[in-house]
NUGUDO-8827 format. One record per residue: residue in one letter; x, y, z of N, C-alpha, C in turn; residue number from 1. Coordinates in Angstrom, 1 decimal. Atoms other than C-alpha are relative to their C-alpha. Layout:
# NUGUDO-8827
[r "A" [X Y Z] [X Y Z] [X Y Z] NUM]
...
# end
This chain:
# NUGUDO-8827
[r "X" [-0.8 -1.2 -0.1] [14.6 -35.7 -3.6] [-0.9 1.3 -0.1] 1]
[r "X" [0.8 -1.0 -0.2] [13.3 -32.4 -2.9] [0.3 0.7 -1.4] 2]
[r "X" [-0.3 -0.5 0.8] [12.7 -29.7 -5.1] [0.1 1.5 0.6] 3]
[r "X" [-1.3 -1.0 -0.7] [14.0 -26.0 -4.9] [-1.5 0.5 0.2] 4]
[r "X" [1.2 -1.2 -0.8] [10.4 -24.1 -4.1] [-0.4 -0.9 1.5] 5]
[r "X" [0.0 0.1 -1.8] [10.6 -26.1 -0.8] [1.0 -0.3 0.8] 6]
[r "X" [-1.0 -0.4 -0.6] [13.7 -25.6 0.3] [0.3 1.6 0.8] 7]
[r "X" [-0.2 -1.0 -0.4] [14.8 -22.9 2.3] [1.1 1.0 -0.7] 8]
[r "X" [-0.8 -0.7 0.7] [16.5 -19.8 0.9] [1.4 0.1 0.7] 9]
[r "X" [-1.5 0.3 -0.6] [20.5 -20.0 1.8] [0.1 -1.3 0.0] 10]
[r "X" [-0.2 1.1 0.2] [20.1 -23.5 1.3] [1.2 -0.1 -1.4] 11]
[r "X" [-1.1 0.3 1.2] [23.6 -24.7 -1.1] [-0.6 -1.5 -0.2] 12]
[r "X" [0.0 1.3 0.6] [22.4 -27.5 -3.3] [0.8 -0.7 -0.9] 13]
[r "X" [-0.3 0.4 1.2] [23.4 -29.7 -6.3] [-0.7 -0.5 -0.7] 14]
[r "X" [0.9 0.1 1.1] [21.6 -30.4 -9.2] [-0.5 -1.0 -0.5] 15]
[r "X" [-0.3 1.0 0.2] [20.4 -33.8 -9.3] [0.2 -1.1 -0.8] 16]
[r "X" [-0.4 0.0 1.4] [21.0 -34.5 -12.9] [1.3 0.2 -0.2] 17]
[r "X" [-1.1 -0.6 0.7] [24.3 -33.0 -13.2] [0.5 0.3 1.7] 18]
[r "X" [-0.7 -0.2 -1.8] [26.0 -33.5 -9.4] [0.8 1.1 -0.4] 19]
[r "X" [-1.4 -0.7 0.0] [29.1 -30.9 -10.9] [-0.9 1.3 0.4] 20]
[r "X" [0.8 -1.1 -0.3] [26.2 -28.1 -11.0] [0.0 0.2 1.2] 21]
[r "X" [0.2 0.0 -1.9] [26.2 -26.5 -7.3] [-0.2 1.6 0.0] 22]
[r "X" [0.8 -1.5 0.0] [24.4 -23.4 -6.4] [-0.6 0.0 1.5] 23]
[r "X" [0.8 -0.3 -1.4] [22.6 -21.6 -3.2] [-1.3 0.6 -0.6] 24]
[r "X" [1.3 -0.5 0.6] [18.8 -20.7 -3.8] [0.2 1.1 0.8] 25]
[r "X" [0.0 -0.9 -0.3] [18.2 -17.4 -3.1] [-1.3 0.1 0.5] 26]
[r "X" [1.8 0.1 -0.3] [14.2 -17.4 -3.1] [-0.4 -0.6 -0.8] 27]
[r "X" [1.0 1.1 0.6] [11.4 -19.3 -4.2] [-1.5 0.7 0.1] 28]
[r "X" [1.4 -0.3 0.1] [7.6 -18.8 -5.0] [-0.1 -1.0 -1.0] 29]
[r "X" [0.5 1.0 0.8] [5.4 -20.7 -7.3] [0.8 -0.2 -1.5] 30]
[r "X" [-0.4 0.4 1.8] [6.5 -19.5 -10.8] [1.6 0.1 -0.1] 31]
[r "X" [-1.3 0.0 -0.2] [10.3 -18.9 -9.9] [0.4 -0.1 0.7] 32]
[r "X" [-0.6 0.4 -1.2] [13.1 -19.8 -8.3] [1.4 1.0 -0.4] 33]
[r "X" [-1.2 -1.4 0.4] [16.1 -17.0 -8.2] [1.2 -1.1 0.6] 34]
[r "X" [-1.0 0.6 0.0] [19.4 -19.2 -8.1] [1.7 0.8 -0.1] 35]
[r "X" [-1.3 -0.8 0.1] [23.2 -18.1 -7.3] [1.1 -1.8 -0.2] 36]
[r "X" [-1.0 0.9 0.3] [25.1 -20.5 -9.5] [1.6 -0.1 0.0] 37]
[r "X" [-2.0 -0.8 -0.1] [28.8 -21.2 -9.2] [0.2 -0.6 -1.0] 38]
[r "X" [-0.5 0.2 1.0] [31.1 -21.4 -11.6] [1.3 -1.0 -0.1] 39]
[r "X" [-1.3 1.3 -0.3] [34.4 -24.0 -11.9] [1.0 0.9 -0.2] 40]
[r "X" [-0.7 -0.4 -1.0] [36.5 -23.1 -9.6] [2.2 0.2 -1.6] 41]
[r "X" [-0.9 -0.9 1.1] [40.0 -21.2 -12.2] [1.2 0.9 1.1] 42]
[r "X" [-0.9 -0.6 0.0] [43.3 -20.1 -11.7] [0.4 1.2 -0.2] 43]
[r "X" [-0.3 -1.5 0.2] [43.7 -16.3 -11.6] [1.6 0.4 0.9] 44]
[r "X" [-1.6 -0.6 0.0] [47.2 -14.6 -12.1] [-0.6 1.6 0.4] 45]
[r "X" [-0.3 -2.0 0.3] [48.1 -10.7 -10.9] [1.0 0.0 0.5] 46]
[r "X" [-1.0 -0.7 -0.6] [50.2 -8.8 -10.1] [0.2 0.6 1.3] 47]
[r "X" [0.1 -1.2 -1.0] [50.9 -6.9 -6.7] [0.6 1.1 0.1] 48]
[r "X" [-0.7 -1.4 -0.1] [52.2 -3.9 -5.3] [1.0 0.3 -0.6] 49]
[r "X" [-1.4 0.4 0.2] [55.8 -5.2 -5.3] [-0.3 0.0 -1.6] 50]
[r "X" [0.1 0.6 1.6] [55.1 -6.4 -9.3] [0.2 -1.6 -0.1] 51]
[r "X" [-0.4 0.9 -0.3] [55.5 -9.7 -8.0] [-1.2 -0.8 -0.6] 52]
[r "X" [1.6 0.6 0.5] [52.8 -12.3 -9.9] [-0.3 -1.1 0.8] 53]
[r "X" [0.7 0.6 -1.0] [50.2 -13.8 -7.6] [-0.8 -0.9 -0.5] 54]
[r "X" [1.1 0.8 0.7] [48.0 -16.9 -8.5] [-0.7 -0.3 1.5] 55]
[r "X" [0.9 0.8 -0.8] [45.0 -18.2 -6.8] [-1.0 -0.3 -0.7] 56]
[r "X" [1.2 0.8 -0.1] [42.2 -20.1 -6.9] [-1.5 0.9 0.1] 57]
[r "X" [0.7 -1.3 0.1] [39.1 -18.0 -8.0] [-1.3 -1.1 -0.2] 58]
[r "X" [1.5 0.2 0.7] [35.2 -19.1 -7.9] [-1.2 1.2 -0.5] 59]
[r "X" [1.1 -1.2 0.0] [32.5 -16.8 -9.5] [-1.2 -0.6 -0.3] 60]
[r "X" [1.9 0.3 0.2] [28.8 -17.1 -9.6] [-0.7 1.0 -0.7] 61]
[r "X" [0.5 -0.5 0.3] [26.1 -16.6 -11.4] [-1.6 0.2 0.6] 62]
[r "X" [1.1 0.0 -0.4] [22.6 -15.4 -10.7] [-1.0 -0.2 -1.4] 63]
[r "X" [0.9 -0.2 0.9] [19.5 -16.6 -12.7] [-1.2 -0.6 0.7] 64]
[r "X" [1.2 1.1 -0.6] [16.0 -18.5 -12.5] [0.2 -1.1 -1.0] 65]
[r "X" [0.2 1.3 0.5] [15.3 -21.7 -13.0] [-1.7 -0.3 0.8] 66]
[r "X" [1.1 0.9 -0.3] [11.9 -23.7 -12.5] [-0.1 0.0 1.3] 67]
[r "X" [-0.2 0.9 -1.6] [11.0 -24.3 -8.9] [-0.3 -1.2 0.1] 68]
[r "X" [0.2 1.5 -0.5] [9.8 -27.8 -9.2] [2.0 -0.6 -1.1] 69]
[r "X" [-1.6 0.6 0.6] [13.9 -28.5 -10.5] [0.3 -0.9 1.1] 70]
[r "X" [-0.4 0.3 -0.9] [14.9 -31.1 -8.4] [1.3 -0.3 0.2] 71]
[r "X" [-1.1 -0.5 -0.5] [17.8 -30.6 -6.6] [0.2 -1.1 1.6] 72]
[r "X" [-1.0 0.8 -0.8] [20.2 -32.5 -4.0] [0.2 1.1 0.9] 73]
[r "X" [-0.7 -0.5 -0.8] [20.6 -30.5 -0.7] [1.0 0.1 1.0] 74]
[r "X" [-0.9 0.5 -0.8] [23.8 -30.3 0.6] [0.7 0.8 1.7] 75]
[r "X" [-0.8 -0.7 -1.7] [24.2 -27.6 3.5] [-0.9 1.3 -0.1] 76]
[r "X" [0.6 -0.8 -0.3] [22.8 -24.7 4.7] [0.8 1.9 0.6] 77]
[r "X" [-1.0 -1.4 -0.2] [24.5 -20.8 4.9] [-1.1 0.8 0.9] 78]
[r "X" [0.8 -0.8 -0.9] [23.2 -19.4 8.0] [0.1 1.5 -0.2] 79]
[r "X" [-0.2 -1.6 -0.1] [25.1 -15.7 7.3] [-1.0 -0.1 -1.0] 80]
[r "X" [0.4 -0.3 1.4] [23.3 -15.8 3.7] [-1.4 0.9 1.0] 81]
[r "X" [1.1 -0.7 -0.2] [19.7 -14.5 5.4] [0.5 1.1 0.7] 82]
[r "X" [-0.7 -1.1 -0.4] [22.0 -11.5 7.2] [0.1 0.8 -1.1] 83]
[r "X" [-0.9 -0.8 1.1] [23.3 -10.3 3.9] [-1.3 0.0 -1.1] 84]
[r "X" [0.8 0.2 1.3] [20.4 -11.3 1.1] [-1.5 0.9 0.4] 85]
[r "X" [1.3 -0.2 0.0] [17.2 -10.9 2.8] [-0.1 1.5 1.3] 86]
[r "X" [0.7 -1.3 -1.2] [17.4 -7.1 4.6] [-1.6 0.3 0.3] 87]
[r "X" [1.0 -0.3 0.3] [14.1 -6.7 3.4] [-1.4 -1.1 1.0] 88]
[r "X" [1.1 0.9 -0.9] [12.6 -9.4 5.9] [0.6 -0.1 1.7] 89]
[r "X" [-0.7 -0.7 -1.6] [14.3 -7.4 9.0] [-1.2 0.5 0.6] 90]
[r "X" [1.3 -0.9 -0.2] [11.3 -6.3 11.1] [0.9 1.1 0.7] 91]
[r "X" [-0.6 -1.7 -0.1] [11.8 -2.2 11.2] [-0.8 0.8 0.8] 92]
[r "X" [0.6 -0.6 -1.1] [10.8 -0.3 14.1] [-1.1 1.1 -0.6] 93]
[r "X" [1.0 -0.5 0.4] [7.8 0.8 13.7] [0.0 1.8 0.8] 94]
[r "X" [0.2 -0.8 -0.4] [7.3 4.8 14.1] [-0.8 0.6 0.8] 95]
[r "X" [1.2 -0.7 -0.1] [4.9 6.6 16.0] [-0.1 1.3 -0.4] 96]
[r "X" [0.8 -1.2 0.2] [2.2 9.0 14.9] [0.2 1.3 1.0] 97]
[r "X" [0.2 -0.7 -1.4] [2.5 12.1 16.8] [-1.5 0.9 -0.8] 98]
[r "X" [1.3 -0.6 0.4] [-1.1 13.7 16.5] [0.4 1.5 0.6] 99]
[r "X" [-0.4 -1.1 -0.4] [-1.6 17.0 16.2] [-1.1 0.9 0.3] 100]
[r "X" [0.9 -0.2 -0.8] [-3.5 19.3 18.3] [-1.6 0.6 -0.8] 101]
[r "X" [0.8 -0.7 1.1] [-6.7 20.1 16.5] [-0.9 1.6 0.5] 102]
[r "X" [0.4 -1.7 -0.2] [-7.7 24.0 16.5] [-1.4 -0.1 0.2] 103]
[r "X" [0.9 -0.3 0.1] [-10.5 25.0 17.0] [-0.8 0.8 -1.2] 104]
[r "X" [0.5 -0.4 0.8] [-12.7 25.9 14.5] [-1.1 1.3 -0.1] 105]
[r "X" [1.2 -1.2 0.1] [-14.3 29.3 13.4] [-1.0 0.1 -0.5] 106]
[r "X" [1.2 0.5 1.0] [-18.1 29.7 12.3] [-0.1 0.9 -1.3] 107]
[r "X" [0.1 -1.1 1.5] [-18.1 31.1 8.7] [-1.3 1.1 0.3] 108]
[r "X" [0.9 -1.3 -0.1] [-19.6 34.5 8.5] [-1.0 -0.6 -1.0] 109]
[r "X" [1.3 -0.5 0.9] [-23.1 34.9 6.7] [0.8 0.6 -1.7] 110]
[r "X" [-1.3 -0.8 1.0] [-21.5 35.6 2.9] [-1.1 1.2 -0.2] 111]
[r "X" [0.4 -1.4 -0.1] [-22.8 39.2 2.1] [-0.7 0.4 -1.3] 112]
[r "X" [0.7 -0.3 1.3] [-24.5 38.8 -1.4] [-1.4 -0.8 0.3] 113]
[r "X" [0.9 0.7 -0.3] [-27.4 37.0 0.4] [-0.3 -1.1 -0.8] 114]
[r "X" [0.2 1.8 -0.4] [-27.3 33.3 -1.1] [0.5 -0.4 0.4] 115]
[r "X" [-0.9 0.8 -0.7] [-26.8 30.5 0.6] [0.8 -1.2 -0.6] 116]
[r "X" [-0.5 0.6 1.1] [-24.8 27.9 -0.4] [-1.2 -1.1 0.1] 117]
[r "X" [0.6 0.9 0.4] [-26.4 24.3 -1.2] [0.3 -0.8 1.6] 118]
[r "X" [-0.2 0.6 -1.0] [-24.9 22.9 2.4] [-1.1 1.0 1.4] 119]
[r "X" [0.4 -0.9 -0.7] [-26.3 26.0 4.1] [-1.5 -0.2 0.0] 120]
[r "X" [1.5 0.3 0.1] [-29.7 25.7 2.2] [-0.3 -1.2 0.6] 121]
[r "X" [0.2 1.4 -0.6] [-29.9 22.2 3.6] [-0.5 0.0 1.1] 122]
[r "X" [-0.2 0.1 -1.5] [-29.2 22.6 7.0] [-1.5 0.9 0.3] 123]
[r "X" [1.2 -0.7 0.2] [-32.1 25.5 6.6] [-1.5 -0.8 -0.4] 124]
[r "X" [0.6 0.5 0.2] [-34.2 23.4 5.2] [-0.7 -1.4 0.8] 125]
[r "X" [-0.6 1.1 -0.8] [-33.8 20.0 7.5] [-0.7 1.0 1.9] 126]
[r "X" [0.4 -1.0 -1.3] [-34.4 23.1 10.4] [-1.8 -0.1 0.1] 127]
[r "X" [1.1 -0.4 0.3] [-38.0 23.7 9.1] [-1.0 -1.6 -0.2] 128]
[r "X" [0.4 1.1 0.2] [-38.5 20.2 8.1] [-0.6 -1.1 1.6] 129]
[r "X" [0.4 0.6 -0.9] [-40.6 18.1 10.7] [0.8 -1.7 0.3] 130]
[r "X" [-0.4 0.8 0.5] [-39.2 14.9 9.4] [1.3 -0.2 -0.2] 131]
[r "X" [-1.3 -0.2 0.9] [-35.8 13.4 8.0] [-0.2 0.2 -1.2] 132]
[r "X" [0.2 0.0 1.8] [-35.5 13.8 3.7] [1.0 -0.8 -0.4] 133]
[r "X" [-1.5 0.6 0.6] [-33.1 12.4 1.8] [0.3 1.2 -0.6] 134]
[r "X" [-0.4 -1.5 0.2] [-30.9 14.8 -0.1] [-0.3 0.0 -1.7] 135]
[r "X" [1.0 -0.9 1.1] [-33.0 14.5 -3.3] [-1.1 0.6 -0.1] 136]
[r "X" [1.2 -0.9 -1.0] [-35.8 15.5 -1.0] [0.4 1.4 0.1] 137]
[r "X" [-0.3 -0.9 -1.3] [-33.8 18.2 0.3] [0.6 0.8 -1.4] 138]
[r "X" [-0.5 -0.8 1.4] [-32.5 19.4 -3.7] [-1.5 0.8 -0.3] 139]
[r "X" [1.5 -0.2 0.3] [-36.4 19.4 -4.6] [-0.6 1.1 1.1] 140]
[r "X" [0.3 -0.5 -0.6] [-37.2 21.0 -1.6] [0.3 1.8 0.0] 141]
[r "X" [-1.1 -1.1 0.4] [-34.2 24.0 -1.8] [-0.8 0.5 -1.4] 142]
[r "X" [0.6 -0.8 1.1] [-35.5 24.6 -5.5] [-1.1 0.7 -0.3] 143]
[r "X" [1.4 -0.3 0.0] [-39.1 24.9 -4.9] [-0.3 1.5 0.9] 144]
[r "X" [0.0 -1.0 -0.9] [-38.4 27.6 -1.8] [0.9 1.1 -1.1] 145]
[r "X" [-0.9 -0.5 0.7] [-35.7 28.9 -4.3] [0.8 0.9 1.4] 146]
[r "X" [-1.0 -0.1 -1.1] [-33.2 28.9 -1.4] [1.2 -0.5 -1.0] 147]
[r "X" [-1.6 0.4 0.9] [-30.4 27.3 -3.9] [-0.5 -0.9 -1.3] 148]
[r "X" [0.6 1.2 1.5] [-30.9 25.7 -7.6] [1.4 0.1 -0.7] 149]
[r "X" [-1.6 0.4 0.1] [-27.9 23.8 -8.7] [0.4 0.6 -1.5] 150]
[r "X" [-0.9 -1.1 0.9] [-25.1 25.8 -11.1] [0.0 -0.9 -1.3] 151]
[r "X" [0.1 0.5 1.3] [-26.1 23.1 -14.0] [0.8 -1.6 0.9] 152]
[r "X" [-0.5 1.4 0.1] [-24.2 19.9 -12.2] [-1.0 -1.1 -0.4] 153]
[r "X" [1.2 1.3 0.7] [-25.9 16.6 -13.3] [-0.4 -0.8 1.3] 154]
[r "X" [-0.2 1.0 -1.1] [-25.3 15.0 -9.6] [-0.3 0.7 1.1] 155]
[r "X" [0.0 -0.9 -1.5] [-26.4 17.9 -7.0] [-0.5 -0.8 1.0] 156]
[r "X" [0.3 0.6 -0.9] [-28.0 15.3 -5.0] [1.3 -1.1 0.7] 157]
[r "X" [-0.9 1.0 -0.5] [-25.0 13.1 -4.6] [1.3 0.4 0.7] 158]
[r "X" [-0.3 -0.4 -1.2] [-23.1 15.9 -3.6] [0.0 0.9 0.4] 159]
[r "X" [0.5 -0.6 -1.4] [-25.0 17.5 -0.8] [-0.1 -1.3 0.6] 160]
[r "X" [-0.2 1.2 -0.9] [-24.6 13.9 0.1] [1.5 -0.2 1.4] 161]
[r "X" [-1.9 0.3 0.1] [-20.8 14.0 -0.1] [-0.1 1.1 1.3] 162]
[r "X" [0.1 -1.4 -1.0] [-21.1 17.7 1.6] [-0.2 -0.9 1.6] 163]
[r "X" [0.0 0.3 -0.9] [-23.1 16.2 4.5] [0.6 -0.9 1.5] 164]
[r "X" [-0.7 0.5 -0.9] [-21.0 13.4 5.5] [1.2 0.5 0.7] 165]
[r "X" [-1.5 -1.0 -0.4] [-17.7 15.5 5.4] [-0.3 0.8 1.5] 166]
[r "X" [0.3 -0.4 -1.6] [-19.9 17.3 8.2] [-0.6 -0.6 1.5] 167]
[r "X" [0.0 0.7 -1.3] [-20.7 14.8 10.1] [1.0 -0.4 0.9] 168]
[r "X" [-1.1 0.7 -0.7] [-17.2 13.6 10.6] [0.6 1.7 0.9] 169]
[r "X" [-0.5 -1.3 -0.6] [-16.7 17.6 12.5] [-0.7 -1.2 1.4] 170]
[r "X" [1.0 0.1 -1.3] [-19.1 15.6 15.5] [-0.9 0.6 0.2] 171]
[r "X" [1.3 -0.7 -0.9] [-21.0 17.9 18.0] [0.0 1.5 -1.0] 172]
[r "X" [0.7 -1.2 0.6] [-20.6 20.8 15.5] [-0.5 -0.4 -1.0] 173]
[r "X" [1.4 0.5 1.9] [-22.6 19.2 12.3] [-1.2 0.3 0.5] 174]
[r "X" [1.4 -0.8 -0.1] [-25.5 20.8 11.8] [-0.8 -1.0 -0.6] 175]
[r "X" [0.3 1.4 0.3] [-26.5 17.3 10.7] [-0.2 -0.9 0.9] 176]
[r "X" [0.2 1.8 -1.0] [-27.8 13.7 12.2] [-0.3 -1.0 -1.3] 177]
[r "X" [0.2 0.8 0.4] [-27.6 10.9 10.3] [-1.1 -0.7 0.4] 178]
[r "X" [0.9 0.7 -0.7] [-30.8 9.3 11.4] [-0.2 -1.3 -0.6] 179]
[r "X" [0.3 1.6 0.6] [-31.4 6.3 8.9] [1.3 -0.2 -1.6] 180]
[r "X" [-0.5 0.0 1.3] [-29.8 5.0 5.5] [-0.6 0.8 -1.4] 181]
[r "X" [-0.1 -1.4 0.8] [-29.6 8.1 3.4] [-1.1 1.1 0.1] 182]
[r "X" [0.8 -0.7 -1.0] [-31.8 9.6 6.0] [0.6 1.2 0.8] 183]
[r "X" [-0.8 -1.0 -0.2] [-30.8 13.0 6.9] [-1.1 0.9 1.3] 184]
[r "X" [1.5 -0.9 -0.9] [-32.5 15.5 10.0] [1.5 1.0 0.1] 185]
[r "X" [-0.4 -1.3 -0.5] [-31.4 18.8 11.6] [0.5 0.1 1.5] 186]
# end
């Protein structure tokens, strides 16, 4: 007899220990099994409109987990049940992106207190330089010309790194070329 983590969900079984037990699995995975147990089947009285008293036949269920290696007796299969239980494994129309048109970009003015910044010194630097540097080359290099000396961070080289890439992803306007690994030119 099978057990409930390989059964299919909407599957109504019984319990094969205790045939009166009868339930539909709901889902399964390794460490649980989510279960919609019923209950024995009860005579409910009301009233209606008229005041007239109505009996019927009433089942209710419960939901819990149990084990998934439980083994269980399968006796039928509820095709609506995956309509109603499982919306969440409906495929949902996927949207599209609409992209948007990208501007054109202005060149920053010169700022007006004559320094440059640390991306500016770079590019300056990298101009004059025959070679690529790296950008602890190109920190060392900026300080010694005293073109830019970092505001006290602990990491200036890692970002005029950061800086850099950000301007490479512009394309044909970076004032940058990646030429090797952590290889920088003009």
């Amino acid at each position: 007899m099978p057990a409930l983590q390989w059964l299919r969900p909407g599957t109504r079984f019984r319990l094969a220990e205790m045939p009166e037990v009868t339930g539909v699995l709901l889902k399964a995975n390794e460490c649980r099994a989510l279960v919609r147990l019923d209950r024995p089947e009860q005579d409910v009285e009301c009233t209606d409109q008229e005041g007239q008293p109505r009996r019927f036949p009433c089942r209710g269920t419960h939901v819990t987990s149990w084990a998934p290696t439980t083994v269980v007796e399968p006796v039928s299969f509820e095709t609506h049940f995956q309509d109603e239980e499982n919306d969440m494994s409906k495929t949902a129309t996927k949207k599209t992106k609409t992209t948007k048109a990208n501007k054109p970009t202005k060149a920053k003015a010169a700022k007006s207190n004559g320094k440059l910044s640390c991306l500016d010194a770079a590019a300056k630097v990298l101009a004059e330089a025959k070679e690529p540097m790296t950008t602890k080359a190109l920190i060392e290099t900026m300080a010694a010309k005293k073109l830019w000396t970092s505001p006290g961070g602990k990491t200036p080289a890692a970002t005029l790194y950061s800086a850099i890439l950000r301007e490479l992803g512009k394309g044909k306007e970076s004032r940058f070329k990646k030429t090797d690994k952590g290889l920088f030119a003009a």
